[in-house]
C-alpha positions in Angstrom: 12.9 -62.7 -66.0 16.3 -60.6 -66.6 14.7 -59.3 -69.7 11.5 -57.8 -68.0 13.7 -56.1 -64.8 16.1 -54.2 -67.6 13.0 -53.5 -68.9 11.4 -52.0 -65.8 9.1 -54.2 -64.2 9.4 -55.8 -61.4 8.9 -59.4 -62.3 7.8 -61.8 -59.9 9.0 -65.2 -61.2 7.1 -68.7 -59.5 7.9 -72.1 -60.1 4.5 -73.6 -60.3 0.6 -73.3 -60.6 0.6 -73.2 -56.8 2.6 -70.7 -56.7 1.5 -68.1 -59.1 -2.2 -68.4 -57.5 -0.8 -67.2 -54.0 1.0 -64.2 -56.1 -2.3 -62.9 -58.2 -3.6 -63.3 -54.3 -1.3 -60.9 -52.9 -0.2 -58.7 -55.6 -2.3 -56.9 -57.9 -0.7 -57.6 -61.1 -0.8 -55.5 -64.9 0.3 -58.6 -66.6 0.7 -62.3 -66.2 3.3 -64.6 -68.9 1.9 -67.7 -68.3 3.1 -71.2 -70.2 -0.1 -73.2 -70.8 1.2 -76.4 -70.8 2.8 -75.3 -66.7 1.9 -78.5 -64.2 1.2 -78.3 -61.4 1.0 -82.2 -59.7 0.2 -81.0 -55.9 -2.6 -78.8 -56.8 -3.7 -80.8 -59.9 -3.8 -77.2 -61.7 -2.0 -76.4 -65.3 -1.3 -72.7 -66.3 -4.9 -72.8 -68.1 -6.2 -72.6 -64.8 -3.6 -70.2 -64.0 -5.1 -68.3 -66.0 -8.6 -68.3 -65.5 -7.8 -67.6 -61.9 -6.0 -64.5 -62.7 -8.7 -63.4 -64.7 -11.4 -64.0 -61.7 -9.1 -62.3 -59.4 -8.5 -59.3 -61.3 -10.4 -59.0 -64.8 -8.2 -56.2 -65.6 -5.0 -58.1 -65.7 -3.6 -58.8 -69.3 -2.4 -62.2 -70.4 0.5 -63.3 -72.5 0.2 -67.3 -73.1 3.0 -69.1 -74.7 3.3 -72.7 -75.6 5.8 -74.9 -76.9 3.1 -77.1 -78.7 2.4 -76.4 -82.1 -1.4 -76.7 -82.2 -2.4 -75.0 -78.9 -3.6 -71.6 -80.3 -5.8 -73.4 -82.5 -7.2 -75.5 -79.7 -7.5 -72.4 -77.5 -9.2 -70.1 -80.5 -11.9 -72.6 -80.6 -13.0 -72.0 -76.9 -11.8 -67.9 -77.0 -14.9 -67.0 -74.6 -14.1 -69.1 -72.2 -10.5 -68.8 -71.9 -9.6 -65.2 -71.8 -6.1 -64.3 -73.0 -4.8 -61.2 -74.7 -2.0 -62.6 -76.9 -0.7 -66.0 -78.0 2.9 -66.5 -78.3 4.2 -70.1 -79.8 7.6 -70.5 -78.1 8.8 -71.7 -81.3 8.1 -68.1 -83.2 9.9 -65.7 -80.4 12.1 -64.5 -82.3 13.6 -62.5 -79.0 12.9 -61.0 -75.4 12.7 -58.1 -77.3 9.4 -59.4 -78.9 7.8 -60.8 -75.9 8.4 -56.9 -73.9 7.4 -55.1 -77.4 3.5 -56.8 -76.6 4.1 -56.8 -72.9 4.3 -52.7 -73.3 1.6 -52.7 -75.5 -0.6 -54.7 -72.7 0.4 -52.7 -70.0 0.2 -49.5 -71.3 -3.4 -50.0 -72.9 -4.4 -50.4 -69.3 -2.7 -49.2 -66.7 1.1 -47.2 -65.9 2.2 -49.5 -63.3 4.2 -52.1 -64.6 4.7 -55.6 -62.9 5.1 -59.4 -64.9 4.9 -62.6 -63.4 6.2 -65.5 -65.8 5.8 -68.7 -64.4 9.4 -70.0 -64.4 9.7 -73.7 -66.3 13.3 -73.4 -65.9 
């Protein structure tokens, strides 16, 4: 979060699947960080379906997936038409925040100049 605001978004941090779905409702959002493996027991959502969602909302919006689980980018190249993502980030490969803003800049600025993030927050 602290890494995208000195950045210069304005990051909208949510706690759950519930959550971010009310936010892609009432913002219009550049970019969404989602963590694949988010659950989400009260509305029986994970950040899969996150992401989906965002994507029906606005088709336009790019998305950064990360995932602490080893084999989860293989597991989501096989299905790549139906689950619509823009980069892949294995939480054991960031190297830095600086890596994970390097491709958010690169997403944002292939597509729009307004800049706003929302990382679901697993902390």
């Amino acid at each position: 979060h602290d890494a995208f605001a000195e950045a210069g978004y304005s990051p909208v941090v949510v706690k759950d699947a519930s959550s971010a779905l009310r936010a892609l409702v009432e913002h219009d959002f550049d970019l969404l960080v989602a963590d694949i493996m988010l659950c989400d027991d009260v509305a029986n959502m994970d950040g899969r379906e996150v992401v989906l969602a965002a994507k029906r909302i606005n088709p336009r919006t790019g998305v950064i997936v990360l995932s602490g689980y080893a084999g989860m980018l293989t597991e989501l190249m096989k299905n790549r038409q139906a689950f619509p993502f823009d980069h892949f980030i294995s939480k054991a490969d960031l190297r830095s925040k600086e890596d994970m803003i390097s491709i958010a800049n690169r997403l944002v600025r292939k597509d729009k100049n307004t800049q706003q993030v929302t990382p679901p927050d697993k902390e």
